[in-house]
FIKOLZA-1660 file (N, C-alpha, C; in steps of 0.1 Angstrom, whole numbers, plus 5000, padded with zeros to 4 digits):
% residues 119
   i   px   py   pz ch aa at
   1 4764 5063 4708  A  X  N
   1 4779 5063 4708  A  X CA
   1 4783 5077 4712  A  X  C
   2 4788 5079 4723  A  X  N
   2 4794 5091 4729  A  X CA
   2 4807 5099 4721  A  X  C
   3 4806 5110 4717  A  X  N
   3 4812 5118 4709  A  X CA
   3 4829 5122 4716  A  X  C
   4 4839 5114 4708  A  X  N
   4 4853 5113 4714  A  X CA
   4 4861 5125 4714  A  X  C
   5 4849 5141 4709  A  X  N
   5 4858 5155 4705  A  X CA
   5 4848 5161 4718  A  X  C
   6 4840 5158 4723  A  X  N
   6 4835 5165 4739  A  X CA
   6 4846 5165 4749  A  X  C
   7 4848 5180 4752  A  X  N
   7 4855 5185 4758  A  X CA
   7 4858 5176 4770  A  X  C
   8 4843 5176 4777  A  X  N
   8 4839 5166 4790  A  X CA
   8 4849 5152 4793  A  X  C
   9 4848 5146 4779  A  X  N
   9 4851 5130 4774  A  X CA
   9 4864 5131 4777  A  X  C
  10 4871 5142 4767  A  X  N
  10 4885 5144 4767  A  X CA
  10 4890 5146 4784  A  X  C
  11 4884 5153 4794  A  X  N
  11 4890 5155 4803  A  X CA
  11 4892 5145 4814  A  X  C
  12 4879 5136 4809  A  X  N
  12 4877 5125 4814  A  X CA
  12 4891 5114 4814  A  X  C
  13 4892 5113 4803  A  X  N
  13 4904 5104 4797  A  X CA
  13 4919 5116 4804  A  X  C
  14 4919 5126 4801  A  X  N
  14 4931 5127 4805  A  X CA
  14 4933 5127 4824  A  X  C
  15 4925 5125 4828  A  X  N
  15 4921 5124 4845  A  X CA
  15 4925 5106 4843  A  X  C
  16 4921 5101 4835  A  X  N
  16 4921 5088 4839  A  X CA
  16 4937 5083 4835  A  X  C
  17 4943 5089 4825  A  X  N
  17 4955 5090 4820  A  X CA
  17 4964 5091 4836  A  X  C
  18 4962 5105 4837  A  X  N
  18 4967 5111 4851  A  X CA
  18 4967 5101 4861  A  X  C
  19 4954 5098 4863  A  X  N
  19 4955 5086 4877  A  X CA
  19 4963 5073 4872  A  X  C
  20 4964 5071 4867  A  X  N
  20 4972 5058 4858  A  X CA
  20 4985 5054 4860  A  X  C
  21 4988 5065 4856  A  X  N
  21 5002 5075 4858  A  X CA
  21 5008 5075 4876  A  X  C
  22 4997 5080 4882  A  X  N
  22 5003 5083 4897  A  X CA
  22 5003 5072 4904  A  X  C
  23 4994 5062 4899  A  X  N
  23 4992 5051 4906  A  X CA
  23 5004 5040 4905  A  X  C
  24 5013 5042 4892  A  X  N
  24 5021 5035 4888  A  X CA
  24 5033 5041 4895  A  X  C
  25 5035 5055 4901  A  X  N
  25 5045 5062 4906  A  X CA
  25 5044 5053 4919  A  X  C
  26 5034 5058 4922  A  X  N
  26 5031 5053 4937  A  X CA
  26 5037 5036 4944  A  X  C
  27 5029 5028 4928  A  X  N
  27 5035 5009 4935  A  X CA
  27 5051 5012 4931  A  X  C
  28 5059 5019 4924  A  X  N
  28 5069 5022 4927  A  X CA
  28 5077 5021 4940  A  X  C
  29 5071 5034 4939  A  X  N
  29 5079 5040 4954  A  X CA
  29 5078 5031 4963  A  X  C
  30 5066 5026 4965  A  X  N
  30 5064 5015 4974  A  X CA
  30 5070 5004 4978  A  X  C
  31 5070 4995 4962  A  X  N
  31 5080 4987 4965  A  X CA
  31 5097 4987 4962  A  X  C
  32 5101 4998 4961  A  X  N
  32 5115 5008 4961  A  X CA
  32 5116 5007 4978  A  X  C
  33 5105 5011 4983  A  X  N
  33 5105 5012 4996  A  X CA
  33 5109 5002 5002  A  X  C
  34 5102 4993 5004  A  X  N
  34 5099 4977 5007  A  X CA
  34 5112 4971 5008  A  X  C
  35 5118 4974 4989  A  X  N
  35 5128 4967 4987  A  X CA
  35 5145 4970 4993  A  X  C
  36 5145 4986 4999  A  X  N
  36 5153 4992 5006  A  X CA
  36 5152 4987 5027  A  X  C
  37 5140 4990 5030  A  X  N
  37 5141 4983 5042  A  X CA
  37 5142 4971 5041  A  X  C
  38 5140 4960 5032  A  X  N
  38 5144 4945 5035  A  X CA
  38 5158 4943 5032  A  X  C
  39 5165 4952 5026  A  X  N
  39 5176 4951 5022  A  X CA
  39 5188 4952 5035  A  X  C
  40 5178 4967 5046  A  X  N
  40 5190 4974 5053  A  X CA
  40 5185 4963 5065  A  X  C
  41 5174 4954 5068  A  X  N
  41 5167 4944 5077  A  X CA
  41 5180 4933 5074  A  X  C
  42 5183 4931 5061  A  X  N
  42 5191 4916 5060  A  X CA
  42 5203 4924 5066  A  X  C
  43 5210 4938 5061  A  X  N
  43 5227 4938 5068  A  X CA
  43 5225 4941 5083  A  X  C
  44 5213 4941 5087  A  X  N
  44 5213 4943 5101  A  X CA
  44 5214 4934 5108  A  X  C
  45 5207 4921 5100  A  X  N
  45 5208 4910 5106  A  X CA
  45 5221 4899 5109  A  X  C
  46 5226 4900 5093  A  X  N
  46 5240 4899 5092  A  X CA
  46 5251 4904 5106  A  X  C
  47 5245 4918 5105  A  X  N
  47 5256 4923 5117  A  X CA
  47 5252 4914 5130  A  X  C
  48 5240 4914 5136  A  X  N
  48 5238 4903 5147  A  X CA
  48 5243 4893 5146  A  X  C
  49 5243 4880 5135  A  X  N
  49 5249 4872 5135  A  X CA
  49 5261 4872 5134  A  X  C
  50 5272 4883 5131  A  X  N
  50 5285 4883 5134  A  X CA
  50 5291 4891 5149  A  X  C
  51 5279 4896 5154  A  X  N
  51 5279 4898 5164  A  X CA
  51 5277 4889 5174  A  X  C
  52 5266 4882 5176  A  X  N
  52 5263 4871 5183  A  X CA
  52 5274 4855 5182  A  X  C
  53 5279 4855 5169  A  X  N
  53 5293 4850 5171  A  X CA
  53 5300 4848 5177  A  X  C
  54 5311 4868 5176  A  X  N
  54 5318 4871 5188  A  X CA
  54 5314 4864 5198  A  X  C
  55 5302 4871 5205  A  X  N
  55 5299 4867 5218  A  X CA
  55 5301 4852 5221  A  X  C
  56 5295 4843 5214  A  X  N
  56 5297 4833 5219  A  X CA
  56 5310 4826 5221  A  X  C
  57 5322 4834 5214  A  X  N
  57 5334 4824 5217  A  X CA
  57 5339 4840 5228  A  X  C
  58 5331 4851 5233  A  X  N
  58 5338 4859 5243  A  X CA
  58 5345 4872 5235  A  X  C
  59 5344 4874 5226  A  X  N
  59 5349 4887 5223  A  X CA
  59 5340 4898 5220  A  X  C
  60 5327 4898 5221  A  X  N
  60 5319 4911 5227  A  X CA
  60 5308 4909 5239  A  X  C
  61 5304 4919 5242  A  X  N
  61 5301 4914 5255  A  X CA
  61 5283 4917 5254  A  X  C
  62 5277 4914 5263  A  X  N
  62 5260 4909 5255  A  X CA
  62 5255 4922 5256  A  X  C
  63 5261 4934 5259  A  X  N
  63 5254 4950 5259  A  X CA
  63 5252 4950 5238  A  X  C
  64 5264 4945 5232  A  X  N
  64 5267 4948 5218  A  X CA
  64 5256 4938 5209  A  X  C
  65 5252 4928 5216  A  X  N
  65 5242 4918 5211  A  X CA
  65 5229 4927 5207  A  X  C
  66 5223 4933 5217  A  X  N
  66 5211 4934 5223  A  X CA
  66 5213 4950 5215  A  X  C
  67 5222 4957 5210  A  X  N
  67 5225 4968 5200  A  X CA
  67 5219 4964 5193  A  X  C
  68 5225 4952 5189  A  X  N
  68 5226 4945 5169  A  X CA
  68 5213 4937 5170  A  X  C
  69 5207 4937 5178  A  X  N
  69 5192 4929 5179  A  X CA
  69 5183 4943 5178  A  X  C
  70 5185 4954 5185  A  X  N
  70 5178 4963 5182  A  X CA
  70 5170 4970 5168  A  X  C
  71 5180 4969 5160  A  X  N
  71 5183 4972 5149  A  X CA
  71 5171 4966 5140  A  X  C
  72 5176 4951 5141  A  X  N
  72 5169 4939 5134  A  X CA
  72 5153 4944 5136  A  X  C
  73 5150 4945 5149  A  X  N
  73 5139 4947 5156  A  X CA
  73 5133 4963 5153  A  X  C
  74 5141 4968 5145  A  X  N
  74 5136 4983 5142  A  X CA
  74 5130 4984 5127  A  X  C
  75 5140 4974 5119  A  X  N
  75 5134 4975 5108  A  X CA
  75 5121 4959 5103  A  X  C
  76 5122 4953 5114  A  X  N
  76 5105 4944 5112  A  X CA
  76 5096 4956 5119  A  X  C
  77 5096 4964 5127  A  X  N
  77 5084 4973 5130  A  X CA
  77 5085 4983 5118  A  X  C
  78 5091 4988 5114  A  X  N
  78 5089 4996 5098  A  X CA
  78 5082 4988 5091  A  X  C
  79 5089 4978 5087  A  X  N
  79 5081 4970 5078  A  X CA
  79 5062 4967 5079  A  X  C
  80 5065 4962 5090  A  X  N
  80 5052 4958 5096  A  X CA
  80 5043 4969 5099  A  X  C
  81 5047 4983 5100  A  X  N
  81 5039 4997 5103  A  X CA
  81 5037 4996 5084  A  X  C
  82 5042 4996 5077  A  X  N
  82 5038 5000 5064  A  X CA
  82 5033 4989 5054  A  X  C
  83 5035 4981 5062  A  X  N
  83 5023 4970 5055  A  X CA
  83 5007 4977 5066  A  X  C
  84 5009 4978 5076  A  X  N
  84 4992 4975 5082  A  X CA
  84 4987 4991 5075  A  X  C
  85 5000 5005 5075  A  X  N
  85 4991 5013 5069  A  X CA
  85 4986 5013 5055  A  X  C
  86 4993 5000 5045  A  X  N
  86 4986 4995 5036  A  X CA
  86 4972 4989 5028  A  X  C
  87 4974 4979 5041  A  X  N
  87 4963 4972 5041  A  X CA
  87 4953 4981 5048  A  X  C
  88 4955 4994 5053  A  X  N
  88 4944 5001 5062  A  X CA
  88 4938 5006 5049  A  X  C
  89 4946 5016 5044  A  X  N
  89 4941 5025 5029  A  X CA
  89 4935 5015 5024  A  X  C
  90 4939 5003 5018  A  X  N
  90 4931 4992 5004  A  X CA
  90 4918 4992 5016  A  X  C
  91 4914 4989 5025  A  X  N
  91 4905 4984 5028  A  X CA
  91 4894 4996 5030  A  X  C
  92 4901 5008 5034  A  X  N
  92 4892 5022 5037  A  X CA
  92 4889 5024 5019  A  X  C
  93 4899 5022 5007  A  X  N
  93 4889 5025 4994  A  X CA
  93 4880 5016 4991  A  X  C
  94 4885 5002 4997  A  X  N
  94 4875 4992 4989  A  X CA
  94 4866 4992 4997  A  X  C
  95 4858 4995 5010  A  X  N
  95 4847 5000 5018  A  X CA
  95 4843 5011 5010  A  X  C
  96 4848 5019 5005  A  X  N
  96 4840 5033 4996  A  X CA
  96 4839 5031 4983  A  X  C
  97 4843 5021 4980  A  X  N
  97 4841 5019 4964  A  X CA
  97 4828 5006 4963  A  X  C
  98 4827 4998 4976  A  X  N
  98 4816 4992 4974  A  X CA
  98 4802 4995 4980  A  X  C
  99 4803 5008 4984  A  X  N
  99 4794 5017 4991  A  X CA
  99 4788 5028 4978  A  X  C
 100 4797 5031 4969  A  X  N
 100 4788 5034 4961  A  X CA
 100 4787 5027 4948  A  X  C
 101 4790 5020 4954  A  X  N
 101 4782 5006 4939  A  X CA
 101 4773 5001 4948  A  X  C
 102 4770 5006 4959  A  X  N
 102 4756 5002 4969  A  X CA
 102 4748 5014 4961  A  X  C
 103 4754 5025 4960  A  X  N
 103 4743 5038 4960  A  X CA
 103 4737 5033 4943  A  X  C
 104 4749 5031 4932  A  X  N
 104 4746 5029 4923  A  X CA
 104 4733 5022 4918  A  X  C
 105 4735 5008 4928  A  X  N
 105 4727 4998 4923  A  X CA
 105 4712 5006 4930  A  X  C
 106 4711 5008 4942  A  X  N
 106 4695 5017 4948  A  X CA
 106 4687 5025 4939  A  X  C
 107 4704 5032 4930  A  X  N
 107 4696 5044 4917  A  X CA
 107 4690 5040 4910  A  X  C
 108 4698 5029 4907  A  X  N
 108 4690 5020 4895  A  X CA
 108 4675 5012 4899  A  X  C
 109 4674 5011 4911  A  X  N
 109 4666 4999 4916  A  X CA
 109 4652 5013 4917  A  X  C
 110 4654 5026 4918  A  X  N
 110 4643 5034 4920  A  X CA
 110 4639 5041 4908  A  X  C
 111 4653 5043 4899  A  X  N
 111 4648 5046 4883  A  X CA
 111 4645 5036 4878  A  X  C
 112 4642 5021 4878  A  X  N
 112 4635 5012 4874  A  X CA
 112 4621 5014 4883  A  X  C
 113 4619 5016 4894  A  X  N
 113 4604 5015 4898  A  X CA
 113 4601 5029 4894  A  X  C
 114 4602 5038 4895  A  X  N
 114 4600 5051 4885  A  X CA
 114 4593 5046 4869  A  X  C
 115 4601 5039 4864  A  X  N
 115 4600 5035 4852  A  X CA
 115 4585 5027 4848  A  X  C
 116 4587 5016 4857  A  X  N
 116 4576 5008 4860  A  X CA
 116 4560 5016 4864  A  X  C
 117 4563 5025 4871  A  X  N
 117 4552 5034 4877  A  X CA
 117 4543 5038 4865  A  X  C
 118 4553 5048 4856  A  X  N
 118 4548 5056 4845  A  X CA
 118 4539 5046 4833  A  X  C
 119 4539 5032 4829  A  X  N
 119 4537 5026 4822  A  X CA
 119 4524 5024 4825  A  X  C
% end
């Protein structure tokens, strides 16, 4: 049983405290984030449809359409840029996290024939 007053132990735990902590900042922010561009995506869209309106009974003319579509069109590429740089990060840690539970398992697989040797 590992000794819970080792300095080492202790730093251990407050690192893991720490990352715990930042991690939880972080899905925050994130979806704070998320929840602000989908928000400013719907009045943008709103504005096209009251735009696109006009136009159709003639009181704006299709230069103000293609403004109000712009828009719409600016915040699906945000969106869509911060989802794929999402999904880039999860997949670049979980490639390195199962790369050394590759190394892991080899350590084990040669300190076991090590083991085996000596007997």
């Amino acid at each position: 049983m590992p000794n819970q007053h080792n300095p080492v132990l202790q730093q251990i735990h407050r690192d893991q405290k720490i990352y715990t902590s930042i991690t939880a900042i972080s899905l925050l922010a994130w979806l704070l984030t998320l929840g602000i561009l989908c928000f400013i995506g719907y009045t943008e869209y709103l504005d096209y449809q009251l735009i696109q309106s006009r136009f159709s009974v003639g009181l704006a003319p299709k230069e103000d359409v293609f403004e109000a579509l712009k828009g719409v069109a600016f915040i699906a590429f945000a969106i869509s840029m911060m989802v794929a740089a999402l999904t880039t990060v999860i997949l670049l840690v979980r490639q390195r996290s199962a790369s050394l539970q590759d190394i892991q398992l080899r350590l084990a697989l040669v300190e076991e024939m090590i083991s085996t040797e000596k007997r």
